[in-house]
matplotlib code that plots the C-alpha trace (Angstrom):
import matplotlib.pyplot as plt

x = [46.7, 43.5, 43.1, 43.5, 41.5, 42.3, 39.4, 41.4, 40.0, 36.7, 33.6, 32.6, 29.7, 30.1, 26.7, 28.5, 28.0, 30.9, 33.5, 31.9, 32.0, 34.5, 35.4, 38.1, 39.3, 40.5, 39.2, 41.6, 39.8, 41.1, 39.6, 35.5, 35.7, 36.6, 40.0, 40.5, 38.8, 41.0, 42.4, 45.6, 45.9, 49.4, 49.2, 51.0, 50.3, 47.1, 44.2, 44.3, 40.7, 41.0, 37.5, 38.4, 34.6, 32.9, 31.1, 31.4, 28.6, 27.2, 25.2, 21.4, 19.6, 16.5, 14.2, 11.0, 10.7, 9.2, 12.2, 10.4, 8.1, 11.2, 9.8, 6.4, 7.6, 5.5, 2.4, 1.0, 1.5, -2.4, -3.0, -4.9, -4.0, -6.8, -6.3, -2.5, -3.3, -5.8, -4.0, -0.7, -1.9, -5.0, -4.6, -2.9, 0.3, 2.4, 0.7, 2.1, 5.4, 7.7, 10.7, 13.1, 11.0, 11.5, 15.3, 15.2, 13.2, 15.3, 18.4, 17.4, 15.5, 18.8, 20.8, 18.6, 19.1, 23.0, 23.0, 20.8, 23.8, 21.4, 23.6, 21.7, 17.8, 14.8, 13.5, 10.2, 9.9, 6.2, 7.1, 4.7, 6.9, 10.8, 12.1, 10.3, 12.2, 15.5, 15.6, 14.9, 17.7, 20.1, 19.4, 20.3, 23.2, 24.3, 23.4, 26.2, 23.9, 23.8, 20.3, 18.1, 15.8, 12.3, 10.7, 7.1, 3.8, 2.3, 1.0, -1.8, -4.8, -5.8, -3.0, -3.0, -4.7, -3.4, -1.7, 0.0, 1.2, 2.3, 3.9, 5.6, 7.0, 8.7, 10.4, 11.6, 13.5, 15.3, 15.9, 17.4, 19.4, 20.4, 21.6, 21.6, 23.5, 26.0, 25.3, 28.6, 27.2, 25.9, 22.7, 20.5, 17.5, 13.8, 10.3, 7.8, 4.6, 1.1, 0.9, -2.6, -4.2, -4.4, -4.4, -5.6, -4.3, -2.7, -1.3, 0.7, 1.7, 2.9, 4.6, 6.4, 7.6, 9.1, 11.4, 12.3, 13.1, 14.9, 17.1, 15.8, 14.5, 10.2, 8.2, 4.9, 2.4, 0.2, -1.5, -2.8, -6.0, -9.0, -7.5, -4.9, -7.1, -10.1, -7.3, -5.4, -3.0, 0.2, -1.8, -2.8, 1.2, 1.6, -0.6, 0.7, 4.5, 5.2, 6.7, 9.9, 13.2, 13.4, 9.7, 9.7, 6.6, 5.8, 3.6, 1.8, 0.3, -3.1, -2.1, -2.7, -0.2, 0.0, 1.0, 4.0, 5.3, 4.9, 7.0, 9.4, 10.0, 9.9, 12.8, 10.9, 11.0, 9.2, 9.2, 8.2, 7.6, 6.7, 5.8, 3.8, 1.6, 0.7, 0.4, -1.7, -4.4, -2.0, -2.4, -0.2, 3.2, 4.0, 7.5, 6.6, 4.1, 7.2, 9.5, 7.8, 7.0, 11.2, 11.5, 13.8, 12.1, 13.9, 12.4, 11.6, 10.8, 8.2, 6.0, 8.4, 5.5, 4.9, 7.6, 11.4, 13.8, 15.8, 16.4, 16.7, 13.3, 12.0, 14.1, 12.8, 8.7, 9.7, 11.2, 8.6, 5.5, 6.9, 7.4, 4.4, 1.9, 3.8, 3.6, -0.3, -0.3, 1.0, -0.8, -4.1, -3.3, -3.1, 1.0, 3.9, 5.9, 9.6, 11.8, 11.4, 10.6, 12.5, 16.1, 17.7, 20.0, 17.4, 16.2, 19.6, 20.2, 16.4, 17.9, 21.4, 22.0, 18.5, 17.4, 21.0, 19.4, 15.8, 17.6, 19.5, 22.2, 24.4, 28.1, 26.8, 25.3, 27.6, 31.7, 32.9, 36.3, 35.7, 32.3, 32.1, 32.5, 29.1, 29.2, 29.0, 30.3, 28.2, 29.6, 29.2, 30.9, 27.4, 25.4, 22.6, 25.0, 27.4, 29.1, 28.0, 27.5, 25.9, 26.6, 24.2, 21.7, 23.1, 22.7, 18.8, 17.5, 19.4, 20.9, 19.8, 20.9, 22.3, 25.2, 25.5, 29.3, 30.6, 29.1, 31.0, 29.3, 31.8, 34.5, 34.3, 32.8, 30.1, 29.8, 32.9, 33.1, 29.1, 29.3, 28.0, 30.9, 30.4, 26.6, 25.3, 22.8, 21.4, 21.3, 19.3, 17.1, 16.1, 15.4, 13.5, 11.8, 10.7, 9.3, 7.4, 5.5, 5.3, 3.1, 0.9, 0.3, -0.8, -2.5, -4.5, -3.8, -6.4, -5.8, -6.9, -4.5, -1.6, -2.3, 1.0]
y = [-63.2, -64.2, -63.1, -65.1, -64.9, -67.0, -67.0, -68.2, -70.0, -70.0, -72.1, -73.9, -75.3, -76.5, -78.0, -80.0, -84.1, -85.3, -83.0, -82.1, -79.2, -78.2, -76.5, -74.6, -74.2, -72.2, -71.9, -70.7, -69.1, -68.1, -65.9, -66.7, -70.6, -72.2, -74.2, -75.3, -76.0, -77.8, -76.6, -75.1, -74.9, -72.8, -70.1, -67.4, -64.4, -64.0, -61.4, -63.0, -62.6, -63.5, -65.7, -66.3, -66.2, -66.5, -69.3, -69.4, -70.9, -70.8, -67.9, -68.2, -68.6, -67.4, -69.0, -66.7, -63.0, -60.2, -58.0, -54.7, -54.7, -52.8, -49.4, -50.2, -52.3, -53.1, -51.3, -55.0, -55.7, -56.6, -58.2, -61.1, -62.8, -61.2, -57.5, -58.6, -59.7, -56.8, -53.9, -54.6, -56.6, -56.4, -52.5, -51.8, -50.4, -52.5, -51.4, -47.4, -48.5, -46.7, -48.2, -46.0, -47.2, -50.9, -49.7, -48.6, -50.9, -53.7, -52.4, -51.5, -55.1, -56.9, -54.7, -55.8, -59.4, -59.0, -56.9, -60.3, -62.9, -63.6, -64.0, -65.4, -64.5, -65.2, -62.4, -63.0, -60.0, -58.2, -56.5, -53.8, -52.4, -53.5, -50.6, -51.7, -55.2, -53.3, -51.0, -53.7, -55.8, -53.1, -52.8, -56.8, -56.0, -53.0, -54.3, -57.0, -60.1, -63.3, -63.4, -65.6, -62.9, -64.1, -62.5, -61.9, -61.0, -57.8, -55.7, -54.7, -57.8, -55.7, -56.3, -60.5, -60.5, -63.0, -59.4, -58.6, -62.7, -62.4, -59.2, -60.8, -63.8, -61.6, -59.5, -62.4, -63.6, -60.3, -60.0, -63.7, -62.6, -58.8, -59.9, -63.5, -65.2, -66.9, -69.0, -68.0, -64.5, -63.6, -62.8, -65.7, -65.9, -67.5, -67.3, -66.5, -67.5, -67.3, -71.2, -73.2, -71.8, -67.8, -68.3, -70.7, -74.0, -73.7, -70.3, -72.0, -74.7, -72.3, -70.4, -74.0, -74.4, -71.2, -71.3, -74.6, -73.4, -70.6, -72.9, -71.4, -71.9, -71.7, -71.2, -70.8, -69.6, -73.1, -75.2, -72.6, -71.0, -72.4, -73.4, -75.9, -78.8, -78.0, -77.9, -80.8, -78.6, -81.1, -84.3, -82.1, -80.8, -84.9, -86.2, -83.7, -84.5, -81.3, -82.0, -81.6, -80.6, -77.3, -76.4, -74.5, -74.1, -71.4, -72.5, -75.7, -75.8, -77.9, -80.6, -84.1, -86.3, -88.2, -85.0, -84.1, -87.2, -86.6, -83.2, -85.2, -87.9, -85.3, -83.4, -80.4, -78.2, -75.9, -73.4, -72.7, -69.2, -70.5, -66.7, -65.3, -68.6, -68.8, -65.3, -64.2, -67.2, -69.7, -73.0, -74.7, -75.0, -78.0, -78.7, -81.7, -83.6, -82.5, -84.3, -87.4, -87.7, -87.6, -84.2, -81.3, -78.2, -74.9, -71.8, -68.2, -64.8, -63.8, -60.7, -58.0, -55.8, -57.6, -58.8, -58.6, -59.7, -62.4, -66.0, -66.6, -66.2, -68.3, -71.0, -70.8, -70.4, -73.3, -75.6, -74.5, -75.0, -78.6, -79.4, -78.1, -79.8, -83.4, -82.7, -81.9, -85.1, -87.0, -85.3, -85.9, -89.5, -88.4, -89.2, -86.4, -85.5, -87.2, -86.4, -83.6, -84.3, -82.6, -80.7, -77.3, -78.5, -79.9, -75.9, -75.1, -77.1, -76.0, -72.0, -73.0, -76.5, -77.1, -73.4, -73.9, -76.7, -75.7, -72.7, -75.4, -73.2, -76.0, -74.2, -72.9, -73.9, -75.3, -74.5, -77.4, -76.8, -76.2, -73.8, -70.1, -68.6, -67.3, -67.0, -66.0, -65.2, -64.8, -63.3, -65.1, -62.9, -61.0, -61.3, -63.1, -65.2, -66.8, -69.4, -71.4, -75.4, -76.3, -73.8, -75.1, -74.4, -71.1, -69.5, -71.2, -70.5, -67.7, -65.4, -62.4, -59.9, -58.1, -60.7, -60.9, -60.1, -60.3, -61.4, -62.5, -63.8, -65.5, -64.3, -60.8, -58.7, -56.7, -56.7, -56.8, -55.9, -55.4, -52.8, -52.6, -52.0, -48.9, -48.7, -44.6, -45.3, -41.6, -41.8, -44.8, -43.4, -40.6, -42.3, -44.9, -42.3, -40.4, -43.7, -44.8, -41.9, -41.2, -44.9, -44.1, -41.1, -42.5, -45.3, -42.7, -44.8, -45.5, -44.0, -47.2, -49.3, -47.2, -44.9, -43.1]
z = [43.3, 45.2, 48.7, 51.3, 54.9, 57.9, 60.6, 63.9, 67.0, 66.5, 67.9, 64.2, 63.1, 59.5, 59.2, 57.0, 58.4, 57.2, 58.1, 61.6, 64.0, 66.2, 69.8, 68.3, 64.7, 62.2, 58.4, 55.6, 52.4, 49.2, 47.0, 47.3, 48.2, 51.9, 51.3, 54.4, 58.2, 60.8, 64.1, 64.0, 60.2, 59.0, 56.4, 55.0, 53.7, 55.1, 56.9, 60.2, 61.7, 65.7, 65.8, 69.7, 71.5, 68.4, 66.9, 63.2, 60.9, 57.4, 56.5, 56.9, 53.6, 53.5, 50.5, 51.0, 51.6, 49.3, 50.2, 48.7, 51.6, 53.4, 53.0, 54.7, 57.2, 60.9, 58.9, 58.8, 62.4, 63.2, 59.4, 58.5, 55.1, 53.9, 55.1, 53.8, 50.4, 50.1, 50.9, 50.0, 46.1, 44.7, 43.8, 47.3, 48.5, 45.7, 42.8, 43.8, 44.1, 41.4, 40.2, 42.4, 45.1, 44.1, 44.5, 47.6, 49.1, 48.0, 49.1, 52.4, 52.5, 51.7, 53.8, 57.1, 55.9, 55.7, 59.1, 60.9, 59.2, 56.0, 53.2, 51.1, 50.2, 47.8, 46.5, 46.0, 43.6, 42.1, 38.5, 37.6, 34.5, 32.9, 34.7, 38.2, 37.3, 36.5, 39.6, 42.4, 40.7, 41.6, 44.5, 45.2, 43.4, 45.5, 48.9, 48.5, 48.9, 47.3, 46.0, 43.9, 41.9, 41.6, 38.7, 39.6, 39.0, 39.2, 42.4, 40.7, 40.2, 37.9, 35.4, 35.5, 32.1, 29.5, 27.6, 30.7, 31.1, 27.6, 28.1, 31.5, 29.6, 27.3, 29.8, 32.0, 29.1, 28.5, 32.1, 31.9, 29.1, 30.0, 34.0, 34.7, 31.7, 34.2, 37.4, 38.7, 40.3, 43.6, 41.9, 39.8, 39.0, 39.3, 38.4, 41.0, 39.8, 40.4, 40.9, 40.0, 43.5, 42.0, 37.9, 35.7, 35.4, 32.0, 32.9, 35.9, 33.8, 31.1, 33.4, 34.8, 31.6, 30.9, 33.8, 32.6, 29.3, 30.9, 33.3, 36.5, 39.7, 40.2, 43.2, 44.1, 46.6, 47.4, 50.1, 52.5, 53.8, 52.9, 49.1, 49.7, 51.1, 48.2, 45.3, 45.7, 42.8, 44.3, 42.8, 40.0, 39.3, 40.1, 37.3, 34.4, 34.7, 35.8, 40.1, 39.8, 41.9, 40.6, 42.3, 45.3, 47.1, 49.9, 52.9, 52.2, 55.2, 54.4, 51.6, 52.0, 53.5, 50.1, 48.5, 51.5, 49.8, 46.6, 47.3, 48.5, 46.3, 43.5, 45.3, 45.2, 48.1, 50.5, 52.3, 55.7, 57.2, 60.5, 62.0, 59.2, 58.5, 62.6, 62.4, 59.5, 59.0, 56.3, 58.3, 60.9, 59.8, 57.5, 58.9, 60.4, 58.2, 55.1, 57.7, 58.5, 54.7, 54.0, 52.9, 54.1, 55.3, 54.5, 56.2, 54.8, 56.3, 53.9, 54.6, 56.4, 56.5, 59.0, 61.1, 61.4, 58.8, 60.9, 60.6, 64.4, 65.1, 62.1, 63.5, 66.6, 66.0, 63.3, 66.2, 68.7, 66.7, 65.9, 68.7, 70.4, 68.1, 68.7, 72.3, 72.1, 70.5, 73.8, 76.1, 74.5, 75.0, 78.7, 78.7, 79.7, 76.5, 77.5, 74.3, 72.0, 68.4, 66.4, 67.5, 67.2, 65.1, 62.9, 62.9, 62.7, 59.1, 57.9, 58.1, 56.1, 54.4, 53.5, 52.0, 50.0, 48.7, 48.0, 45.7, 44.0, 45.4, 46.1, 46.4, 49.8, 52.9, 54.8, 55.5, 53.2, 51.6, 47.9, 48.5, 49.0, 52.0, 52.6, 56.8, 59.6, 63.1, 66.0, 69.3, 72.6, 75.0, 75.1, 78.0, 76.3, 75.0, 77.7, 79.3, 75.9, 77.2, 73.8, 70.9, 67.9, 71.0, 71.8, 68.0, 67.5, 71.1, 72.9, 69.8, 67.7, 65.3, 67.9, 68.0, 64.8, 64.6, 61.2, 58.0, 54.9, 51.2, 48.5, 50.9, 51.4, 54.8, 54.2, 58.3, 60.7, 64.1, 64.8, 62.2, 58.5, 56.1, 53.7, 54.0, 54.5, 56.8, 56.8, 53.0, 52.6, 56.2, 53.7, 50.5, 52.6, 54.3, 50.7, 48.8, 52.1, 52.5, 48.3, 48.5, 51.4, 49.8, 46.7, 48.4, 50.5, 54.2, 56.4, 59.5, 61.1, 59.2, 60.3, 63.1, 63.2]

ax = plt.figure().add_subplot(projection="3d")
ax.plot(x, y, z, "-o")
ax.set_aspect("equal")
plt.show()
């Protein structure tokens, strides 16, 4: 018999526009699917979970992060894209990793996404052998996460040769075959390509047509720095069939308007990773010019070398950044801003319904009876937190990880009562520990670059 989970009395947010949110509610799951969300709903044999000062919400889904950064996390702190791309590709840090590093790395990586009420990620992986491509798998699969696998390129520039492409191809099909034969799984997968902005244009269009052949998901670096405006690759994808809704592409911060639309009309998606681009040198995020040209923005970590692994502040610089280049706007014309542009629930859905979407993941992404149970409860009895007057407000502008409460994915808890469940934290300390300094070792680190 399937188990069966009541959450009682709690704050919810379904993110779901038909079926609404509510002051008080109670949601009833069965096995890994929601069944039921209504106040006051009656059930029996149940685990009653009290929900009272809580808001409960669909897990964040994060559609861009290279997860394996983990183990040399904050080293990039003062990066440029260039310094990035440099020292961590190119020869750098990721072509030292070992494939019990790639382990590691991703388990601790997916294990600070669960911890901050991620659920669900895109693991925007870099395969440097089979066995690299088999170890960071299990550690998705051990974490607990739901994760779309992202089979990708190599750390080392040295190795994108058309042998190592061949070779590449070859392996993504056995990894399709060996671990992914089944879309019913917490893990799926995807192809994360080089794209037509860092190979050749019949290698990216190759590559767009294996994962089509192998029924998966394919995303793409494109539009940012000084490449997207000179490339025009979106017209270019455009003109040889080849847009599509199962594209996803990260950043695409400087395309035309014409090609925002031709994203959008396509049903392809992007990804925004509002921190990283404003940060390290990408381009001003695209979230509005994707918006006014009827897409749906979803947002993405990215680089957690150099910053956090939570969705609350890439909802926040996303909503921020909006709304502080339409404002520029109105006070150049010498007028006060009066209404904001965009809202925090519009952040809100980019972080949950829309990344469910962009992953073509769509049994999630909102608490709808009849999808998994991928969420979240959020605590607002903490200081930071309370009275709450407007809670979608409360979770995109006032909370963080720290309130981060309890965390479930296809219906079980892998966090409950502020605490991760049956996770050895010293364990993982130490392994993490060993594989970091094993790769600055090997990379022989600057002592400018990382001065500790």
């Amino acid at each position: 018999m399937n188990k069966r989970l009541l959450i009682k009395n709690g704050c919810v947010l379904t993110l779901d526009k038909t079926l609404g949110d509510f002051k008080q509610a109670d949601i009833l799951v069965e096995g890994k699917k929601i069944v039921a969300v209504q106040p006051e709903l009656k059930a029996s044999d149940c685990e009653v979970i009290d929900a009272a000062d809580m808001i409960v919400m669909p897990g964040f889904v994060d559609t861009h992060r290279h997860t394996w950064e983990s183990v040399v996390r904050n080293a990039g702190a003062d990066w440029s894209l260039v310094k990035y791309l440099d020292r961590m590709y190119y020869g750098g840090i990721g072509a030292k990793l070992r494939p019990q590093d790639g382990y590691t790395a991703n388990l601790l990586g997916a294990l600070e996404a669960l911890n901050a009420g991620v659920t669900t990620l895109l693991d925007w992986s870099m395969i440097n052998s089979p066995d690299h491509t088999d170890e960071l798998i299990r550690g998705l699969q051990e974490s607990g996460t739901r994760a779309v696998f992202a089979y990708g390129a190599s750390g080392d520039r040295e190795e994108w040769s058309r042998e190592s492409e061949i070779r590449q191809s070859a392996d993504s099909r056995r990894v399709k075959q060996q671990y992914f034969t089944s879309n019913d799984q917490l893990l799926t997968m995807g192809l994360a390509i080089r794209g037509p902005e860092f190979s050749a244009w019949e290698t990216a269009a190759d590559d767009i047509r294996l994962a089509r052949e192998l029924g998966v998901l394919c995303t793409m670096h494109l539009g940012f720095g000084t490449w997207g405006s000179v490339d025009r690759s979106i017209e270019k994808l455009h003109k040889a069939g080849l847009l599509g809704p199962d594209l996803n592409f990260a950043h695409a911060n400087t395309l035309s308007y014409e090609e925002y639309k031709l994203i959008a009309d396509s049903g392809a998606s992007i990804s925004v990773t509002p921190e990283i681009e404003m940060m390290m040198g990408h381009g001003y995020p695209a979230t509005g010019l994707f918006l006014e040209n009827g897409g749906s923005p979803a947002l993405g970590v990215d680089v957690v070398v150099a910053t956090g692994g939570d969705m609350f502040s890439q909802m926040k610089f996303a909503l921020q950044a909006e709304r502080a280049r339409m404002n520029e706007k109105t006070l150049s014309a010498g007028e006060m801003p009066v209404e904001l542009t965009i809202s925090a629930r519009d952040a809100l859905e980019f972080a949950t319904i829309n990344g469910a979407r962009a992953l073509g993941l769509n049994h999630i992404g909102t608490l709808s009876p009849g999808k998994e149970a991928d969420l979240i409860m959020i605590r607002t009895g903490d200081l930071n937190m309370f009275p709450v007057n407007n809670p979608v407000g409360a979770v995109v502008q006032c909370a963080n990880t720290s309130n981060v409460d309890s965390v479930f994915v296809a219906g079980k808890a892998v966090k409950r009562n502020g605490k991760m469940l049956n996770v050895d934290l010293g364990h993982l300390r130490h392994l993490a520990d060993e594989s970091r300094n094993y790769i600055f070792s090997q990379y022989g680190v600057p002592q400018e670059a990382f001065p500790i």
